[in-house]
N, C-alpha and C positions, 0 to 999 in steps of 0.2 A: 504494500500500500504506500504511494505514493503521499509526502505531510508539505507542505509548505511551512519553511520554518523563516519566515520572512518578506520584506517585502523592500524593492529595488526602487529607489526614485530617479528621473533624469533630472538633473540640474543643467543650467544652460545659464548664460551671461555670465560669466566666469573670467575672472582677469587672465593673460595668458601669460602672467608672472605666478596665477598659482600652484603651489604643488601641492602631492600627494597626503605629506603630514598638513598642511595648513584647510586642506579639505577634510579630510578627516576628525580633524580641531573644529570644526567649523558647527561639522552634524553631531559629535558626541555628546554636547549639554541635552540632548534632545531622545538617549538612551545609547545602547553598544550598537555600536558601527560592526557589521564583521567585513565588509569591504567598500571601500573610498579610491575608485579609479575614474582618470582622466586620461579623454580620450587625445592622442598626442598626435601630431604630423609625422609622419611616419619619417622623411627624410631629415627633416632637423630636431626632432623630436621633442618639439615645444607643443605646452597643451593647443588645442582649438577652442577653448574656450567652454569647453563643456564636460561631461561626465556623470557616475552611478553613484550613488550612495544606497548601499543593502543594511538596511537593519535586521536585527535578532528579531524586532515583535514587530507587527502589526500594528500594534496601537505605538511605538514608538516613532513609528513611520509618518505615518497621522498625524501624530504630536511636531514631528517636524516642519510636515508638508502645512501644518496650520499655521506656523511660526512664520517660519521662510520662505513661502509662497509669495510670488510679486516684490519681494526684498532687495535692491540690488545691494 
């Protein structure tokens, strides 16, 4: 049996001086991060400005997406 043990948000407007620890930083007041990736240019490997943030719960997720939703 397949569980859902979390839920995946896209974040976009993103400085593309951010990195991985400062995103990460960013979503944790908001519960456990288990993954904080930005998506990079593949040739110079600078973010695009965007990326996933995966929470552990559902309701963390929520609590985020309520927060930081429309925030730049």
């Amino acid at each position: 049996m397949a569980q859902k043990t979390g839920l995946q948000l896209f974040v976009s407007r993103l400085s593309s001086y951010t990195t991985n620890h400062e995103f990460k930083r960013l979503f944790s007041p908001f519960g456990v991060v288990t993954e904080a990736r930005l998506v990079v240019e593949p040739k110079t490997h600078r973010p695009k400005g965007f990326g996933f943030v995966t929470f552990e719960s559902e309701a963390d997720a929520g609590k985020a997406l309520k927060a930081m939703n429309g925030r730049e």
